[in-house]
C-alpha positions as a printed Julia matrix, in Angstrom:
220×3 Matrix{Float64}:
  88.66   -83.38  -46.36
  88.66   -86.86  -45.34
  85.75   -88.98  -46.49
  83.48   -86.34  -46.53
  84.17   -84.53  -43.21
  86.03   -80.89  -43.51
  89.29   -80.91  -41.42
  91.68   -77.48  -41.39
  95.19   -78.38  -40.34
  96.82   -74.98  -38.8
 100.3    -76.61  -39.45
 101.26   -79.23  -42.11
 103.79   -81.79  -41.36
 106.56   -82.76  -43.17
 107.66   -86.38  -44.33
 110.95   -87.87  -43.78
 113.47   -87.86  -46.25
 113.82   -90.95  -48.15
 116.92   -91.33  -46.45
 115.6    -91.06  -43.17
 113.06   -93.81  -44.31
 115.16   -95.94  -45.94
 117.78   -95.86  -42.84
 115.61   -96.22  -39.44
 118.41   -95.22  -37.48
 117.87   -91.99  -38.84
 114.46   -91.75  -37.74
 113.42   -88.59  -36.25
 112.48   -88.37  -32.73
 108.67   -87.31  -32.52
 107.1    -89.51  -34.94
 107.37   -86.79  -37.71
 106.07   -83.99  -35.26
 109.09   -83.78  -32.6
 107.42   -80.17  -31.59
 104.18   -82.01  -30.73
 106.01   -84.62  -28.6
 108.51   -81.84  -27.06
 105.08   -79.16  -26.17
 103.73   -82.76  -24.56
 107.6    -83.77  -22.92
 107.57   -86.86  -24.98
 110.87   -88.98  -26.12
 113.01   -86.68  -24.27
 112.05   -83.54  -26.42
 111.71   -80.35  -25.28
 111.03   -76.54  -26.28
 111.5    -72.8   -24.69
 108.88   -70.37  -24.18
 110.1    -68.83  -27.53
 109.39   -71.33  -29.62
 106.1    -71.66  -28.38
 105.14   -67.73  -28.91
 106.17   -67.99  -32.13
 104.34   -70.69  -33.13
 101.52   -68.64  -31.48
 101.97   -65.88  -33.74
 101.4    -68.23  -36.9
  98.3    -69.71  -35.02
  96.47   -66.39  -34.46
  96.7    -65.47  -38.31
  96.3    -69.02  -39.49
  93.08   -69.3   -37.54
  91.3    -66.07  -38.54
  92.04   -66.78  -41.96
  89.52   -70.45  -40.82
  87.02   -67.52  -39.88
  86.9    -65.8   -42.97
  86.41   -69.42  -44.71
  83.75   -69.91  -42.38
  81.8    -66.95  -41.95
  78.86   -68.91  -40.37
  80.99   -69.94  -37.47
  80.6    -72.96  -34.67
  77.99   -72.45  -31.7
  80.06   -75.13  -30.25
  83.9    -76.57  -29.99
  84.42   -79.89  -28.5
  88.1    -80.65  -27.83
  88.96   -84.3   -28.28
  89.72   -86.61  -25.08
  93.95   -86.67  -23.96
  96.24   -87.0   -21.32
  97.38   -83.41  -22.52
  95.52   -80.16  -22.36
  96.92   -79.31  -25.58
  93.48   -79.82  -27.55
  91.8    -78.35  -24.66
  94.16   -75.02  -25.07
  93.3    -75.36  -28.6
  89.87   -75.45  -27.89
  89.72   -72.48  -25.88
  91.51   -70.7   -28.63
  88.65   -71.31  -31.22
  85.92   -71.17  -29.04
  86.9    -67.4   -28.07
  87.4    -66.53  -32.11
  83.96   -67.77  -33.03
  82.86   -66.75  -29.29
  81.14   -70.02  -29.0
  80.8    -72.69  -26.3
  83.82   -74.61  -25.3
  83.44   -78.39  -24.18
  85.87   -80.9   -23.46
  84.05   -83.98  -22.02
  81.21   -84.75  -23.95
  83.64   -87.81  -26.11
  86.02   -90.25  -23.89
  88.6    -92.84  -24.88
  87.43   -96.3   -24.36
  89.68   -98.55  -22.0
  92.08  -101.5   -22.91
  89.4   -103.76  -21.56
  86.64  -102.12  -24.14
  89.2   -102.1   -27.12
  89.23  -106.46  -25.78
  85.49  -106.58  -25.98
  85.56  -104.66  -29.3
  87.95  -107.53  -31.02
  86.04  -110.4   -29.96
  83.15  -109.16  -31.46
  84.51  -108.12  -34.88
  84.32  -110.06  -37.86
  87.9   -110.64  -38.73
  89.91  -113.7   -39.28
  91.57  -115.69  -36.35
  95.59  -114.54  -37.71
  94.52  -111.28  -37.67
  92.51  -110.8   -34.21
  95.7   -112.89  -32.7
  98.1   -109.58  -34.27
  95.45  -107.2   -32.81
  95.53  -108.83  -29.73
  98.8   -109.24  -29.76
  99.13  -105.08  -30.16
  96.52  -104.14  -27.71
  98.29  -106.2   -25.08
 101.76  -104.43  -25.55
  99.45  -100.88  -24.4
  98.11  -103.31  -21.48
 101.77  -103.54  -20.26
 102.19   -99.93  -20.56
  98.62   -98.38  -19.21
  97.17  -101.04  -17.78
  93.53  -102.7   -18.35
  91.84  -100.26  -17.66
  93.86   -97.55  -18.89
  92.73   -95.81  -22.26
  93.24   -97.4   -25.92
  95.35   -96.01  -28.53
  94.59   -96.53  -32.45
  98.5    -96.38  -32.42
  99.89   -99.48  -33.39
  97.03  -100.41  -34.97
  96.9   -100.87  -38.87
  94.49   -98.65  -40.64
  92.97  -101.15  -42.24
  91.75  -102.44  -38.6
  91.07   -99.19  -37.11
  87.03   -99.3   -38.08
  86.61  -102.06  -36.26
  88.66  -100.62  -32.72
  86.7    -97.01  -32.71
  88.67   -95.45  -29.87
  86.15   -93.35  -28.45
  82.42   -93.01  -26.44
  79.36   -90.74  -25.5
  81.21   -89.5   -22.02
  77.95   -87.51  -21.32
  75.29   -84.78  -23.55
  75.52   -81.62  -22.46
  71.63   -79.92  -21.97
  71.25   -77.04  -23.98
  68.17   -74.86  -24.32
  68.65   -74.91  -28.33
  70.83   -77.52  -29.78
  73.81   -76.51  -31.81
  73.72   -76.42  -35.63
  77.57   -75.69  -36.27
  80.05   -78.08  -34.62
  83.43   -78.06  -34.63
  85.81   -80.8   -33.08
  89.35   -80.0   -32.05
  92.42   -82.11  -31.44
  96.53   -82.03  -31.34
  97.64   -84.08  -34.39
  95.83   -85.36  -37.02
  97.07   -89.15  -38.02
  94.69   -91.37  -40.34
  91.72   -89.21  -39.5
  89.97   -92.24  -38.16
  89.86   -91.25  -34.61
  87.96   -87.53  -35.87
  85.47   -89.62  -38.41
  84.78   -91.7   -35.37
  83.64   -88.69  -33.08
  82.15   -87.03  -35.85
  79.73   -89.76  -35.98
  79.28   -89.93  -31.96
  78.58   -86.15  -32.32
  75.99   -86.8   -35.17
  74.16   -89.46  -32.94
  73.39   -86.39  -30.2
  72.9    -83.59  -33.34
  71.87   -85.2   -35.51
  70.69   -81.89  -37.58
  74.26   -80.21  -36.25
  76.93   -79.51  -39.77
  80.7    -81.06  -38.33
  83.57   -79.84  -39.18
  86.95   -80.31  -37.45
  90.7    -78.94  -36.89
  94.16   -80.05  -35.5
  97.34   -78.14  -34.61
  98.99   -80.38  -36.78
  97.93   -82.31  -40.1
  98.7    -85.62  -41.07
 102.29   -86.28  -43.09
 102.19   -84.87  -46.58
  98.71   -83.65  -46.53
């Protein structure tokens, strides 16, 4: 749980060894999930179709054993917003279990311009909207302006005031949905999932949210 909103993790991550963090040449490829960054092609890392059906295997049971601790199920599944159809696959996966609707463009990420406007508008002191700035302009080099923001980078105690998403567009339903769940790849601070559970809440509001990742944040 993560300040108040249920998240299931189908895998858990593992921290680095103190060594490892004590000696940064040592630091794993992958950002503590190198099969994450090899499924996406990231850093050089790659995987076989193996792998991948294995993991599969562990998915399948892990995820009916999430039906059995939700017996109610999810009339909907909203996958997150990426440059990687991982969440969407994801998606797909739950939405047939619970043999609810599947929808993957209702949330966007806002643009390097946005995550600009967002700064200059939030109350925090001039040293530390210069480091923000500073850290949203090295993704300006790498997507562009107008490419989308990353909370990467950014330190969690910022991240409230640089939400990383937006209302894309409300899908018209007949009845609205009272069971939500929201799907994504890798699950960091949790910010980015509190942030479209609240974006969700705004278009039901009566809806319960839950969410789930592939892969949980380090430790938990």
């Amino acid at each position: 749980m993560c300040n108040g909103l249920i998240i299931y993790s189908i895998f858990k991550r593992r921290k680095a060894s103190g060594k490892q963090q004590r000696n940064r040449k040592q630091r794993q490829l992958g950002d503590n999930c190198p099969i994450i960054y090899a499924i996406k092609g990231k850093e050089g890392l790659t995987t076989d179709v193996l792998s991948i059906k294995k993991l599969n295997l562990s998915f399948k049971t892990i995820v009916d054993d999430i039906a059995i601790k939700e017996p109610l199920g999810y009339q909907m599944v909203i996958s997150m917003p990426s440059a990687h159809n991982i969440s969407h696959i994801i998606g797909k996966r739950f939405a047939k279990k619970f043999q609810s609707i599947h929808i993957k463009d209702i949330l966007r990420k806002i643009s390097i311009a946005e995550a600009f406007d967002l700064l200059r508008r939030a109350d925090v002191s001039v040293e530390d909207s210069k480091s923000l700035s500073f850290r949203i302009k090295k993704q300006q080099t790498e997507v562009g302006y107008q490419g989308n923001f990353s909370l990467k980078g950014i330190p969690i105690e910022f991240r409230d005031v640089l939400p990383p998403l937006s209302i894309h567009n409300r899908l018209q339903l007949e009845v609205d949905p009272t069971r939500i769940l929201i799907v994504d790849d890798l699950l960091a601070s949790g910010t980015t999932l509190l942030t479209a559970e609240t974006l969700i809440k705004t278009l039901y509001p009566y809806a319960t949210v839950h969410a789930a990742c592939l892969f949980s944040s380090i430790g938990r």
